[in-house]
C-alpha positions in Angstrom: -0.7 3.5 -17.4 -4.0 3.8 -18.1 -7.2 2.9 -15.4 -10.3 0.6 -16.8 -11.8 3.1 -14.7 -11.8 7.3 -15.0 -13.3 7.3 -11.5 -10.0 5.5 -9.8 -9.3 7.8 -7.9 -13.0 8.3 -6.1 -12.6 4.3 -5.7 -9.6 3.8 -4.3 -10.6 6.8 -1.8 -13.5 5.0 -0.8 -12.3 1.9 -0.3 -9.2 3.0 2.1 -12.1 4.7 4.1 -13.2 1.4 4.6 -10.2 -0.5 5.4 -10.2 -0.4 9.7 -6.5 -2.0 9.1 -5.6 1.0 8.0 -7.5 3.5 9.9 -6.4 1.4 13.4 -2.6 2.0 12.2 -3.3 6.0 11.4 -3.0 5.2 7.8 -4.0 8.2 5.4 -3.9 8.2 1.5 -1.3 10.8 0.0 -1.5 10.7 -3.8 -3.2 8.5 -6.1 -2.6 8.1 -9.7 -2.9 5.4 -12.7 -0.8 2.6 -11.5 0.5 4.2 -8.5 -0.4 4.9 -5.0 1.2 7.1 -1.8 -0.2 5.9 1.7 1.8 7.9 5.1 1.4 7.0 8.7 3.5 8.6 11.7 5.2 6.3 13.8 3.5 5.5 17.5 4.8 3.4 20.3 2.2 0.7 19.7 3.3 -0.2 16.6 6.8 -0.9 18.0 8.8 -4.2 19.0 11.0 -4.5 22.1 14.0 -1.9 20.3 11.3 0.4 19.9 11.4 0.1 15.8 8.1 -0.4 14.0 7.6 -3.9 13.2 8.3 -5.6 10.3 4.4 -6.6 10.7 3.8 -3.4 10.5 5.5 -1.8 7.8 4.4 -5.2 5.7 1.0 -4.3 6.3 1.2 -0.7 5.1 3.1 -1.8 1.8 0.9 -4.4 1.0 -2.0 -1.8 0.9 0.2 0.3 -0.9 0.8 -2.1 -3.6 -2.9 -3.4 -3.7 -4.2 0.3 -3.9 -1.9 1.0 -7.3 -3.2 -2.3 -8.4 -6.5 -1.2 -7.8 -6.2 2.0 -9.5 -6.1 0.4 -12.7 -9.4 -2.1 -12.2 -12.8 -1.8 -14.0 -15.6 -0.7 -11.8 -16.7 -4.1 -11.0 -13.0 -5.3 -9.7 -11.6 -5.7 -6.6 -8.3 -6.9 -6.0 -6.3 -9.8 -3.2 -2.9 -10.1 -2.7 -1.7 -13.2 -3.5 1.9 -13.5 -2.8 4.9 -10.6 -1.6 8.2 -10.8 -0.7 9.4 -7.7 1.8 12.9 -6.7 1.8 13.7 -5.0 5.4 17.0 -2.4 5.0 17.3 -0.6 7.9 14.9 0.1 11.2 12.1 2.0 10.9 12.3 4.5 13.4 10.2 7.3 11.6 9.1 9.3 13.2 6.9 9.3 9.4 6.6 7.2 6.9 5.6 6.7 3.4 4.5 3.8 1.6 4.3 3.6 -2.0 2.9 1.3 -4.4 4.0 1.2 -8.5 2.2 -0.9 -10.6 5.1 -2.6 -12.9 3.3 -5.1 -14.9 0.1 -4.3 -15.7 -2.6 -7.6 -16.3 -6.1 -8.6 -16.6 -6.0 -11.1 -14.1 -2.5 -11.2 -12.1 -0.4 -7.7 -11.8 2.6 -7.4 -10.5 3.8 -4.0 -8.2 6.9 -2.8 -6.7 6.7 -1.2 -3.2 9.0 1.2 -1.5 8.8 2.1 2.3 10.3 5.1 3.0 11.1 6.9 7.1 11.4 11.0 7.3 13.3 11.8 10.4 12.9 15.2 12.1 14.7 16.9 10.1 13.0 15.5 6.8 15.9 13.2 5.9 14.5 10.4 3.7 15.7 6.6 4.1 14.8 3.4 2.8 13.6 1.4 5.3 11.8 -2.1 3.2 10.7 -2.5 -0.3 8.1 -5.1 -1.5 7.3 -6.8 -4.7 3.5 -8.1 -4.7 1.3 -10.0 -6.6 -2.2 -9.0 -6.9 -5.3 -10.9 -8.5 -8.1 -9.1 -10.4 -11.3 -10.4 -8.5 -14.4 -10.1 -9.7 -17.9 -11.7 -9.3 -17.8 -12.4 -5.8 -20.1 -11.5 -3.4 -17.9 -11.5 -0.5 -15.1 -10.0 -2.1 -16.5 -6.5 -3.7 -14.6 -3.0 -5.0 
């Protein structure tokens, strides 16, 4: 995939920064690339529900910023992008105690894209499980003042 944008990366930095969402839940950004975004967080009581799992809420929220950054990654420098639909698929509890969101761009477009997101828990000893995946869609916004890149 190619970005509208060879500064994608600086942009999509930038705009994580200012995302509290993600700096209240510990959110960081891991990789970034054309079409394809990383985000990690570590798992903390106060993102739990009463079995002690990370909610469902939570691990939504994460993978929709996931999928929105890869989506991102591929807008022109005037672009910003909403979500405007998902559908999360929750496999097992996500216990952590890390985590790692990812967000792949699979149909590429001018005004609607459409991404794949996988949610993925590391227990202690660095075993990897599925934990939710997403598909989102995300709209290309542009010329709005009160939604800006």
């Amino acid at each position: 995939m190619h970005p509208a944008d060879s500064n994608y990366e600086a942009r999509v930095r930038a705009s994580l920064a200012r995302q509290a969402a993600m700096a209240t839940l510990g959110v960081s950004l891991e990789a970034v690339a054309p079409g394809r975004v990383v985000l990690a967080m570590a798992h903390r009581s106060a993102y739990t529900q009463q079995h002690g799992f990370v909610h469902a809420g939570i691990v939504s929220t994460a993978l929709d910023s996931a999928c929105g950054y890869a989506a991102f990654s591929l807008m022109p420098p005037d672009a910003a992008v909403l979500t405007i639909e998902f559908k999360v698929n929750l496999l097992a509890p996500a216990k952590g105690p890390h985590f790692r969101f990812e967000g792949q761009v699979v149909k590429p477009g001018r005004t609607i894209s459409v991404v794949d997101g996988r949610a993925l828990q590391f227990d202690t000893d660095g075993q990897e499980k599925l934990v939710a995946t997403m598909t989102a869609t995300v709209m290309t916004v542009t010329g709005r003042d009160d939604v800006k890149h």
